[in-house]
N, C-alpha and C positions, 0 to 999 in steps of 0.2 A: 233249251235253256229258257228261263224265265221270262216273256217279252220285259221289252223294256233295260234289261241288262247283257251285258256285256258275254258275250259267249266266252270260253275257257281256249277255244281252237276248232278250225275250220280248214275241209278237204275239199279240193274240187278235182274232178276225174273226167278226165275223155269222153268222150262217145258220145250220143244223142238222148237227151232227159225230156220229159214232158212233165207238166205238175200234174198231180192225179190226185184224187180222196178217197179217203179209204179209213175207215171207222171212225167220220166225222172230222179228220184230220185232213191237210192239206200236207202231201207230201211228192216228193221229188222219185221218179220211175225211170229208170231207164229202159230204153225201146233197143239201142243196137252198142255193144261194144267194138269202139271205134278208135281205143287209144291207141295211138295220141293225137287229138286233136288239134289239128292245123288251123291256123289262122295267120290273118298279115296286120294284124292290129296292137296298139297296145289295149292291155287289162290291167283292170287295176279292183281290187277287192275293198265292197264298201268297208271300212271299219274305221272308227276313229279310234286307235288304239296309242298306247305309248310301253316299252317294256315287253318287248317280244321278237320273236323270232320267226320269218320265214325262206320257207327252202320249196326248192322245184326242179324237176328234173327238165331239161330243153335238151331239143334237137334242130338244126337248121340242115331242113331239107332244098330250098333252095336261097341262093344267095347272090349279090352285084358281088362287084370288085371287092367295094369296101360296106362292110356289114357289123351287125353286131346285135347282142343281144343280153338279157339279164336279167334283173331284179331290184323292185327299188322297195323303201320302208321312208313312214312319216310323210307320204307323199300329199299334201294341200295343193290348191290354185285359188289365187286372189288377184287383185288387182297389178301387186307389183310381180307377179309370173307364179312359176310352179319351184315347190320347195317338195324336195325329196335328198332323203340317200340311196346309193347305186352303188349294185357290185356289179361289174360287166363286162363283156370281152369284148375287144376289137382289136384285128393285126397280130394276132398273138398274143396280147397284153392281155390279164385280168386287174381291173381298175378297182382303187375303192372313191368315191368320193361326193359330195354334197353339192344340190343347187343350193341356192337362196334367191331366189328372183333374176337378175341378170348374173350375180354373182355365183361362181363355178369354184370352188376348190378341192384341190385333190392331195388324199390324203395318201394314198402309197400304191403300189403296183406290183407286178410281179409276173414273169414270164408264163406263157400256158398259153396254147396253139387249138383249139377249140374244130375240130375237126367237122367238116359237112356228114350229114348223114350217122352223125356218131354221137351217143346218148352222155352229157354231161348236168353232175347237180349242184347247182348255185344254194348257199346258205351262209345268210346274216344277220348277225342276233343283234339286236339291238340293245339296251341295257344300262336302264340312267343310273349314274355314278355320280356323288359329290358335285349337285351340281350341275354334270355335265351329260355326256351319253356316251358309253361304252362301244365301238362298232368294231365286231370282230366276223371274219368269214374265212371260207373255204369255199373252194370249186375241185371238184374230182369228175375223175368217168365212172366208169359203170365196175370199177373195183371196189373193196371197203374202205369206209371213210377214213379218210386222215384224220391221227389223233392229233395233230399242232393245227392252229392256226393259219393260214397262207396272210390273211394282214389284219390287223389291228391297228387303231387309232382311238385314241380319247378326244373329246370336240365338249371345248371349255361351252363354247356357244351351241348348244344345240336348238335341231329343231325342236317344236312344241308338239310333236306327233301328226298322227294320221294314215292314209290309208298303205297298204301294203300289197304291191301288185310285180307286172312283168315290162319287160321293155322290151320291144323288138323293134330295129329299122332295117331299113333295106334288106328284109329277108325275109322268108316265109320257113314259120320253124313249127314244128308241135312243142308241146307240153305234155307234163304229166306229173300226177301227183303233188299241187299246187300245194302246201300244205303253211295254217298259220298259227302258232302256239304262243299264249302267252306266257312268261317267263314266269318263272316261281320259285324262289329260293337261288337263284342265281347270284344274285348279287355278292364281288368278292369282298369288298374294301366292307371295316369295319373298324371302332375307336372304342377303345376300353379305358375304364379311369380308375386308377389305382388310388386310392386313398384310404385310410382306417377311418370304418364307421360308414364306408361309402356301401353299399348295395351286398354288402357282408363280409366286404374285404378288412381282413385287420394283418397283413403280411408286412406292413411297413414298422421298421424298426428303426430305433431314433436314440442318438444320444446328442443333448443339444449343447452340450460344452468337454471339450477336452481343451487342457491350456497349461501352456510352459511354465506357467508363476506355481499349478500345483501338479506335476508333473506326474505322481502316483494317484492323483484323486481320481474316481470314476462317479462322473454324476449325469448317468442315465437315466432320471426322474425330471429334469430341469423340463420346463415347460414351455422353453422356449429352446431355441439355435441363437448361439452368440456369439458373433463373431466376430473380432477382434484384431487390431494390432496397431498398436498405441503404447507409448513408456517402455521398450522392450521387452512385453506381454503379448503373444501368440494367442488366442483360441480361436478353436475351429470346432466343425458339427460334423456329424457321422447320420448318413441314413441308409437303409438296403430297401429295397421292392422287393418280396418276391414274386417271379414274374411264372410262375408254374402254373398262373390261371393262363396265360396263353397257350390258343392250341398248338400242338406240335406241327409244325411245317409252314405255320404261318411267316409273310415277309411285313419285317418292321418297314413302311412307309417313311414314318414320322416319331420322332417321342421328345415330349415336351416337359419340362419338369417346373412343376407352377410354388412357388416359394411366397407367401406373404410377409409383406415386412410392418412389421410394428412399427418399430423406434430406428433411427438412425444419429449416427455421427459423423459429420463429415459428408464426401463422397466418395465412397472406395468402391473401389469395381474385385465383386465377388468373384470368385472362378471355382466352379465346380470340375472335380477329378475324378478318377478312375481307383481306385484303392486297387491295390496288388496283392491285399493277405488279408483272410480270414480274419473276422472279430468278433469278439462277444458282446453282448450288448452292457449285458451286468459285468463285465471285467476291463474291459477297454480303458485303455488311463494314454498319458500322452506317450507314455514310454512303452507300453505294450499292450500290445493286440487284444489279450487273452489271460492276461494275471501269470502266464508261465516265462512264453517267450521274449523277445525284444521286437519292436520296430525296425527295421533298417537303418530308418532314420528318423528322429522322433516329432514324433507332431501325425504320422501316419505314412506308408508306403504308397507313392501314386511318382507319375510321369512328372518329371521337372522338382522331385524332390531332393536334389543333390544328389542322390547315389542313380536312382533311373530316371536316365534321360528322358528328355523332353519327349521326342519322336516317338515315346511308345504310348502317345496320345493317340485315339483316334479320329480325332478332328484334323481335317486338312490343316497346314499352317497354323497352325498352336504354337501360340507366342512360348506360353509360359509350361505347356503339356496339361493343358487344361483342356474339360472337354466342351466347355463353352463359359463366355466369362462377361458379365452387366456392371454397367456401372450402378451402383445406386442413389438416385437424386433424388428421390421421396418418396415418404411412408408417411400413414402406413396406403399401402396398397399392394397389388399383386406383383412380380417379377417373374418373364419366364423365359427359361435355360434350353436350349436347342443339345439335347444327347441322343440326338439322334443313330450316331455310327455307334456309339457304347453299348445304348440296349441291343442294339442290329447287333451285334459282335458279341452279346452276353446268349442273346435269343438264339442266333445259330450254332452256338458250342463254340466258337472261335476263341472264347479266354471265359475264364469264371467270374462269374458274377459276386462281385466281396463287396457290391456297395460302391458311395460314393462319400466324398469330405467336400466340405466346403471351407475356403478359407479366402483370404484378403491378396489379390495379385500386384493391385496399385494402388496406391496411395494411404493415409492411415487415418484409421475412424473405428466405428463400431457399427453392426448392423445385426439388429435384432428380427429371427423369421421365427413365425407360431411354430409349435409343434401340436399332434394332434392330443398330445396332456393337456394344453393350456387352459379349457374348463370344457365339458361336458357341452354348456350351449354354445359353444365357437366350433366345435370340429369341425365346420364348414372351410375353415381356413388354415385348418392342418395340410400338411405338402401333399401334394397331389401331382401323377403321372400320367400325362395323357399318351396314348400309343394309340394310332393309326396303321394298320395293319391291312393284308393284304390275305385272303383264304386262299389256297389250291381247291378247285372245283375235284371234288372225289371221283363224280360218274362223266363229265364231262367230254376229258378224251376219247371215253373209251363206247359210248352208249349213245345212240339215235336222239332226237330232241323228244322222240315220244314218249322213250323209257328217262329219257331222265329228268322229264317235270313232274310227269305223272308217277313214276318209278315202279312201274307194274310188273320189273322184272329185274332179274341182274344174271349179268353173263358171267359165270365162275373162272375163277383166274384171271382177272383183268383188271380188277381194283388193284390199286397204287397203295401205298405203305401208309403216307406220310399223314393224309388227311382223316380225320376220326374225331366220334362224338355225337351229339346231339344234331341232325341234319339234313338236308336244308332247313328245313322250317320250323327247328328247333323245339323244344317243347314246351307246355302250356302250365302253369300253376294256378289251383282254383283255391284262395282262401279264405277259411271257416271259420267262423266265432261258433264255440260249443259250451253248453251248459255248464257251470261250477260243479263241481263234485264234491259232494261234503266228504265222501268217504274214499279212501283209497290205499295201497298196497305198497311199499318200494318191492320191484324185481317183481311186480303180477301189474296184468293187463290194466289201462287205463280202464278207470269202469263205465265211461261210458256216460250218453252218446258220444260222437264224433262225427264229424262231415254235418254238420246241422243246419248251419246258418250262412249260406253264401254270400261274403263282405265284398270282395272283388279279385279279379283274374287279369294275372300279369304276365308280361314276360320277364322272367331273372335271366342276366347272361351267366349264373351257375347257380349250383346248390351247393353256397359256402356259406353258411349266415353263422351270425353270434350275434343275437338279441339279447343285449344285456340284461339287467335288473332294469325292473319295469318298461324293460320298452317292447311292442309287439310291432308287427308290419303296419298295424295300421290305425286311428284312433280310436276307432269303431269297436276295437279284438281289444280285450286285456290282456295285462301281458301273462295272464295265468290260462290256461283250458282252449284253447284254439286250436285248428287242423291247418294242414296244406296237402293238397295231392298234385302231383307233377304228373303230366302224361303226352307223351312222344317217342319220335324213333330215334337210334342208338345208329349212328353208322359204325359199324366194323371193318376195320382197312385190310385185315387177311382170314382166311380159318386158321385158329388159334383155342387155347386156355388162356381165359380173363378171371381175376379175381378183382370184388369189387368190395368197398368198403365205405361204413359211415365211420367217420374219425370226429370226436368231440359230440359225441349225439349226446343229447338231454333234451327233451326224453327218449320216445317210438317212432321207429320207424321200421319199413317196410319197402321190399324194394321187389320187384315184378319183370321179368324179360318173357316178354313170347307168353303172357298168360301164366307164366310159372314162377313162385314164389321162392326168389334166389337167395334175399337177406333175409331174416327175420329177427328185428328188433326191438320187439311189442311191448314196451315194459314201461314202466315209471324206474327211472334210473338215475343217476348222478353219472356226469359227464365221462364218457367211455368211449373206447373204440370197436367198432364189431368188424368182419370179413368173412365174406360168404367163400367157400368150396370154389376151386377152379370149376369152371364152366367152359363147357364147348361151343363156342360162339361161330359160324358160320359168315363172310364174307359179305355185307351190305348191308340192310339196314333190318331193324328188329324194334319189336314195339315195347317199349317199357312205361312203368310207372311205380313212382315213389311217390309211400303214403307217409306224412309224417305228423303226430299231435306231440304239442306243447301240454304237460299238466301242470301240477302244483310248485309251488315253490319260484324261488329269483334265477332268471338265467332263461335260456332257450338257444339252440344249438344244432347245426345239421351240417357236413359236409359229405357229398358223395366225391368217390375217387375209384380209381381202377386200374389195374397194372395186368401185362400181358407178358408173353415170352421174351417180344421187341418191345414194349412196351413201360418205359421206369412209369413207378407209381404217381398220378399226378391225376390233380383235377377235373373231373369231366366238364367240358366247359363247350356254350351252346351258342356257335357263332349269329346264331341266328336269335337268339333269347328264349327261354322257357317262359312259357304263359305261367301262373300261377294263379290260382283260387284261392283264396285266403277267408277260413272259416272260426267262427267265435266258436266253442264248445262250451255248454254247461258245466262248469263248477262240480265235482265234486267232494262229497265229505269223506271218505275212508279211498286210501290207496297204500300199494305195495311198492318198496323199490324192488328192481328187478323184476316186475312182474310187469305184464302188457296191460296198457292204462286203460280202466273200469266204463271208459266211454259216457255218453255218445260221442259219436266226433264227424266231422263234416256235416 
């Protein structure tokens, strides 16, 4: 490695080394294999590191009464003592738990008899989280690893890092295969934010008044949420998320739903609900769903609406069968609604997701929230979902910490179903400002260049964009002639047939697995859907790249998606975020629709 930075991961092995040089290099020789060597010491390995993981195999060949031995991480020494984490055995027990100078706390335990003379391996990953530090471990013998965990703990107070060694007392044990990795793409917890206009998201659906005075009216345009109840006049608002950018098998955390209020009357405490049936956004009136059917009960079908009970809320103790419910004491400014068990219970299949109503629980007033119509320069304060979520690690269980930072390999039949997509470390977007094209084709190639001018490279947590009329990524790009290329790996959960699709593209695009060209959608085009031929995808991960250019004309457009045997069609979504490069492309004059845009690009 580089002097000066930080190594990637570090082995140390038995036996007796001398430094020796050798083509001008100072390097490390061993004279006699001697593993495992014994020692009555502790060690402890220089590294000032934070976010990683080590494991080692111990033996205790001699030992007192009472003994013990293990592994510590973030270990410092200062004035006020030594600060470390420790997994370790003594009496039977394997221990997890934290110095901080005089102070000891222990975070959990669990049975395991550590035998003399008998080969056991210590490993604990260390892993800052929100904040905090994630500490999770295992200890096994000389059988294959256990896929769970033996103890975990989150530590709101963590250490500030450092070094990563072994702990021996009262015993004289060997070692082997000291080994210290830093963590890469591990990390599970993540927070996505749903809003239209937000990072390409436009899934949120909104009608901002339905109300008993016009009982058949549907006015899905209103640009605001009005809600009402006052003179015996009801209105109430309707919104849906769709939540299909979440990966599959993800656990809801947290989900917040942030409502700005304009205008108020009064103080009425709003309560957000759970809808029970289907709606249309364009047909919804107070009296039904859908311009066909009935309501149940009108005003909208949700828990505590007279015909269904309260209890089919999923908030504990729900006064009213609401799924959380504020007062409102002043606007304008933000309010935010805790549906947390709703989305958890929409996210796992546990009930369908129909949206939610908002309406008056106590008292009577009016309260006005934006919607994201309200004008073009405000979408900032259109509703917005925040979700905190939780990933399932793909290779984790099942694969050594070598294979699964580095991912140099994958053991067939042992990935897990659930986890899939863009992964760990998500993929990169580089994007291009490209020359104006005077001339061009609809349904023939853009003419060209493309990829020209490198603006900047991001990560997107998906490729779902709608850049409206004149807007591009970024101020730099116009919104007419620009590139973007995406490039990363695809984790695959089984061997299967994927089919993959750009839905809403305008213009070209181009989509690459393994070096091979699976979509191809090169054209100047008016907004379409393409899908590539089922493909035989193999089980881990695969290298892909999507190229995509904007040409002429208002609008611009990409979403990639992908469906499998087990697999319903749905967003490929990149827990980790896609980098993107975002390129200007030259302008220009003659182009074809339908035909692949005349370039240059990127």
């Amino acid at each position: 490695d580089r002097k000066g930075e930080s190594p990637s991961g570090f082995i140390t092995f038995g036996g007796k080394w001398i430094i020796d040089r050798e083509a001008g290099m100072r390097v490390c020789r061993q004279l006699e294999d001697e593993t495992p060597l014994s020692f009555n010491e502790n060690a402890y390995a220089i590294v000032q590191w934070r976010n990683y993981t080590v494991r080692v195999r111990m033996r205790a060949d001699r030992a007192r009464t009472v003994w013990g031995y293990g592994i510590v991480g973030y270990y410092t020494l200062d004035d006020t003592g030594e600060h470390f984490y420790r997994l370790w055995q003594a009496r039977g027990v394997v221990m997890l738990d934290k110095r901080d100078g005089k102070r000891t706390d222990h975070f959990g335990s669990a049975p395991l008899r550590c035998e003399r003379g008998k080969w056991y391996t210590f490993l604990m990953r260390l892993q800052e989280e929100e904040g905090g530090v994630l500490i999770r471990a295992k200890v096994w013998d000389d059988g294959p690893e256990p896929k769970d965990w033996l103890l975990e703990h989150y530590d709101p107070k963590p250490l500030a890092g450092g070094q990563a060694g072994i702990l021996v007392f009262r015993a004289e044990c060997s070692f082997d295969d000291f080994t210290v990795l830093r963590n890469s793409g591990t990390s599970r917890f993540r927070t996505v934010v749903l809003q239209n206009h937000w990072g390409g998201y436009e899934g949120c659906e909104e009608v901002g008044v339905i109300s008993s005075a016009s009982p058949d009216a549907n006015q899905r345009n209103s640009p605001i949420f009005r809600i009402t109840r006052k003179d015996g006049t009801v209105t109430r608002g309707l919104l849906h998320f769709d939540l299909s950018v979440l990966p599959a098998g993800g656990i809801v955390r947290r989900a917040t739903l942030m409502l700005y209020a304009l205008r108020r009357e009064g103080e009425p405490t709003v309560g957000v609900f759970r809808l029970l049936k289907r709606w249309l956004p364009d047909r919804v009136t107070w009296l039904s769903p859908d311009g066909r059917r009935r309501w149940d009960t009108p005003g909208g079908d949700f828990p505590g609406d007279g015909n269904n009970p309260a209890h089919l809320s999923f908030q504990p103790g729900s006064q009213y069968g609401e799924e959380s419910a504020v007062k409102i004491t002043h606007a304008p400014r933000w309010w935010a609604f805790d549906i947390t068990e709703a989305v958890r219970s929409w996210v796992e299949g546990a009930v369908a997701n129909y949206g939610l109503v908002l309406t008056i629980v106590e008292g009577n007033g009016m309260v006005e929230f934006a919607t994201s119509r309200i004008t073009s320069t405000e979408t900032s304060i259109a509703p917005r979902l925040f979700i905190e979520y939780e990933v399932r690690q793909p290779l984790e269980p099942w694969h050594s910490p070598l294979e699964y930072w580095q991912a140099v390999m994958q053991r067939k039949g042992l990935l897990t179903g659930p986890p899939r997509g863009f992964y760990p470390n998500g993929i990169m977007g580089e994007y291009y400002d490209d020359p104006d094209a005077k001339e061009y084709q609809m349904d023939k190639e853009p003419p060209g260049p493309v990829f020209t001018k490198l603006i900047f490279t991001r990560p997107d947590e998906m490729i779902n964009f709608v850049w409206n009329t004149g807007r591009a990524p970024h101020p730099e790009m116009g919104s007419e002639f620009w590139s973007v290329r995406w490039q990363g790996r695809l984790f695959v959960p089984r061997d299967d047939e994927y089919k993959f699709y750009f839905d809403n593209l305008d213009d070209a695009a181009r989509l690459y697995i393994d070096g091979k060209l699976i979509l191809d959608a090169w054209k100047i085009q008016l907004p379409s859907t393409h899908a590539s031929e089922p493909i035989k995808l193999t089980a881990g991960f695969h290298q892909v790249v999507v190229e995509y250019h904007q040409g002429p004309g208002p609008g611009a457009a990409i979403r990639l998606s992908w469906s499998g045997t087990n697999l319903p069609k749905q967003v490929v979504v990149f827990p980790e975020g896609i980098k993107g490069d975002y390129y200007d492309d030259p302008a220009y004059n003659e182009y074809e629709l339908n035909q692949p845009p005349p370039g240059p690009f990127f």
